[in-house]
N, C-alpha and C positions, 0 to 999 in steps of 0.2 A: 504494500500500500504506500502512496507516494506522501510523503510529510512537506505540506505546505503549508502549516500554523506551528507557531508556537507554542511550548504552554507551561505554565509553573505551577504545581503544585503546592499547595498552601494548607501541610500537615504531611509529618514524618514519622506518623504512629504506623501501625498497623494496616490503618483504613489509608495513610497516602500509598505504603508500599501497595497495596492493594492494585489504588487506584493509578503509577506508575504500570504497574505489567500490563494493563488493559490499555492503556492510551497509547503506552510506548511502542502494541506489539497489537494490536488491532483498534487503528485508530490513524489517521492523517495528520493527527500532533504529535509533533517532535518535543518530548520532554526535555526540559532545559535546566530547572533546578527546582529545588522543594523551596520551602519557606513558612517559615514557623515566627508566632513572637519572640524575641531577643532571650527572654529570660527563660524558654524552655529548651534552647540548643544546648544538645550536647554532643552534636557528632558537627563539622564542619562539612563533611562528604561523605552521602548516601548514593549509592550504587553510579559511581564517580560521577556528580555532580555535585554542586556546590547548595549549603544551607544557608540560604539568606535571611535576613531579620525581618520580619511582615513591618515592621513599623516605616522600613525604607527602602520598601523591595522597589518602588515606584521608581528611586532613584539610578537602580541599574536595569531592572527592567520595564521598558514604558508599556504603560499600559496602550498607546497606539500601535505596538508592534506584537504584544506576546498579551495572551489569554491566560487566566486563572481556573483554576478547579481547585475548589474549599473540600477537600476531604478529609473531615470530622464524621466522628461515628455517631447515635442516637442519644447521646448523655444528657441529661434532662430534659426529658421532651424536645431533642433535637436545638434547643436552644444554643447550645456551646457553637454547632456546626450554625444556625443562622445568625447570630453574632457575628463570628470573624467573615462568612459570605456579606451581610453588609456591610462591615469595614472596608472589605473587598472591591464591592463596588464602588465605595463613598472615593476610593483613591481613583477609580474612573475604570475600571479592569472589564471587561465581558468573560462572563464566568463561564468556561465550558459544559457542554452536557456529554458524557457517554453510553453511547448505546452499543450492544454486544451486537458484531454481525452473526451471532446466534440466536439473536433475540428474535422473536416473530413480533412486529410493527407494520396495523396496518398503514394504509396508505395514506388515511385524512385521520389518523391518531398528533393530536398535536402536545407536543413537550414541550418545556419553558428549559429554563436557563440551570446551570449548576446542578443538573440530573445524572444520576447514575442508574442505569439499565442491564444487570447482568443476563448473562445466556441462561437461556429457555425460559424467559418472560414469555409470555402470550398475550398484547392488546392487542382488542379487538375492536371494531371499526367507533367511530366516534367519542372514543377516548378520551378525557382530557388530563395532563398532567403536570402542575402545575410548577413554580421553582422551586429549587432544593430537595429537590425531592429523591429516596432511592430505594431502588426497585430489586432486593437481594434477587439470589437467584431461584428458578423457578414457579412463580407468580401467576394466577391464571388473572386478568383484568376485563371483566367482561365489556360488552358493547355498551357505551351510553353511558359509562360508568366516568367519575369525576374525583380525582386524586390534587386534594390540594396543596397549597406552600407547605415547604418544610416537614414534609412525613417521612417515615424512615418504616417501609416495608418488607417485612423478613421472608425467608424463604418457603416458598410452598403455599402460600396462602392462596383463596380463592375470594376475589371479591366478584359477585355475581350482577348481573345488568340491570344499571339505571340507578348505580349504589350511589354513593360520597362520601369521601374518606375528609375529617375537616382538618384545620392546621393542626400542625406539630403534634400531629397522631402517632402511634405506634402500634404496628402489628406484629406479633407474634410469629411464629411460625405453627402452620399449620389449622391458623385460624382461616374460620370459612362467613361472610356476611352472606346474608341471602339478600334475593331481589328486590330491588325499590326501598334499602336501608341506608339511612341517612348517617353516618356516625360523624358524633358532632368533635367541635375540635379538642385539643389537649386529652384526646383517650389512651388507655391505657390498654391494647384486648391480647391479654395472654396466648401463649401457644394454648393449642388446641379448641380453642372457644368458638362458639356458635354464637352469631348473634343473629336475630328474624324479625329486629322490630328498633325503631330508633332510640338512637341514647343521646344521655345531656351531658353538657359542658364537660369536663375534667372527670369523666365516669373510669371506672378501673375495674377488669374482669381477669379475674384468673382462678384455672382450674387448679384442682389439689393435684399434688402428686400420686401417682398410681400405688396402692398401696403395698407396700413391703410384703412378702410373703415368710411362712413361717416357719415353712418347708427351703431350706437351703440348697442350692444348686447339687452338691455335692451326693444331699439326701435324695434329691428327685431321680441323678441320674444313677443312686446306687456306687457310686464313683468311694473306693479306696485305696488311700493312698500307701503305695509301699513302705 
């Protein structure tokens, strides 16, 4: 794939490596350097490129020639990750979006800015998804369905058609919404969770853990040890 942008990544946790492999290795930006605030460096060179201070990243890199990508992970209601993306912008930067050429997008699904789309998402037509937003890997997002700012969606979940996901949401993994369900902003829906009817403000769902059994593996399979 031919690299005709630039792009600095802005976070060298985890979620920047992350998000390095995918833009550097399926994507038309050419990664250039990460970029963290001053006081949380502690490497100068990650995967030989250079760690710049966000507070003057403006100064060596212009915001008219090289793009940004804010990759922060879902830490309080994704708020950590939309902080430093509006600083972001506020320095004048266009913040990139990545989508996996695994990902299934249809054709008039429209994404905003500073998105991340891993492989085997599935939207489907009239999609809407809004900025900051990230879409783990594989996510079923039905037709007519509306994913707004700043949500952080885990993997395998199923939002069904004609849903809405509201701000600085979080889904679980393996959470399922059903059709025509509204979930309102600042929620919280654990792995596993069903929800079939709408929720309010700053609502929080989660299932218990599968209960422990009393019968120990070792007893079920009869298993002794020499």
């Amino acid at each position: 794939m031919e690299k005709n942008k630039k792009l600095v990544i802005v976070g060298s946790g985890e979620t920047g490596l992350i998000a390095y492999e995918y833009f550097q290795f399926d994507s038309d930006y050419e990664v250039v350097a990460f970029s963290v605030n001053k006081q949380y460096i502690t490497d100068t060179i990650i995967c030989d490129l250079p760690v710049v201070p966000l507070e003057t990243l403006e100064e060596k890199y212009s915001p008219k020639e090289y793009d940004v990508y804010v990759a922060i992970s879902s830490g309080k209601l994704n708020r950590n990750r939309t902080k430093v993306y509006q600083e972001s912008k506020a320095k004048g930067y266009k913040c990139a979006s990545y989508i996996s050429s695994k990902a299934f997008v249809w054709r008039n699904v429209e994404v905003g800015e500073n998105c991340f789309i891993f492989e085997n998402n599935t939207l489907q037509p009239f999609v809407k998804v809004g900025d900051n937003v990230t879409l783990w890997s594989g996510n079923h997002i039905g037709h007519n369905s509306i994913i707004k700012d700043n949500c952080f969606i885990s993997s395998h979940c199923v939002i069904s058609g004609f849903c809405e996901v509201g701000e600085n949401s979080f889904l679980g993994v393996n959470c399922t919404i059903e059709d025509n369900t509204k979930i309102a902003k600042d929620n919280f829906i654990g792995a596993d969770a069903l929800i079939q009817k709408d929720t309010s403000e700053k609502d929080f769902y989660q299932l218990k853990q599968t209960e422990l059994s009393k019968v120990n593996t070792h007893r079920l399979f009869k298993i002794k040890e020499d």
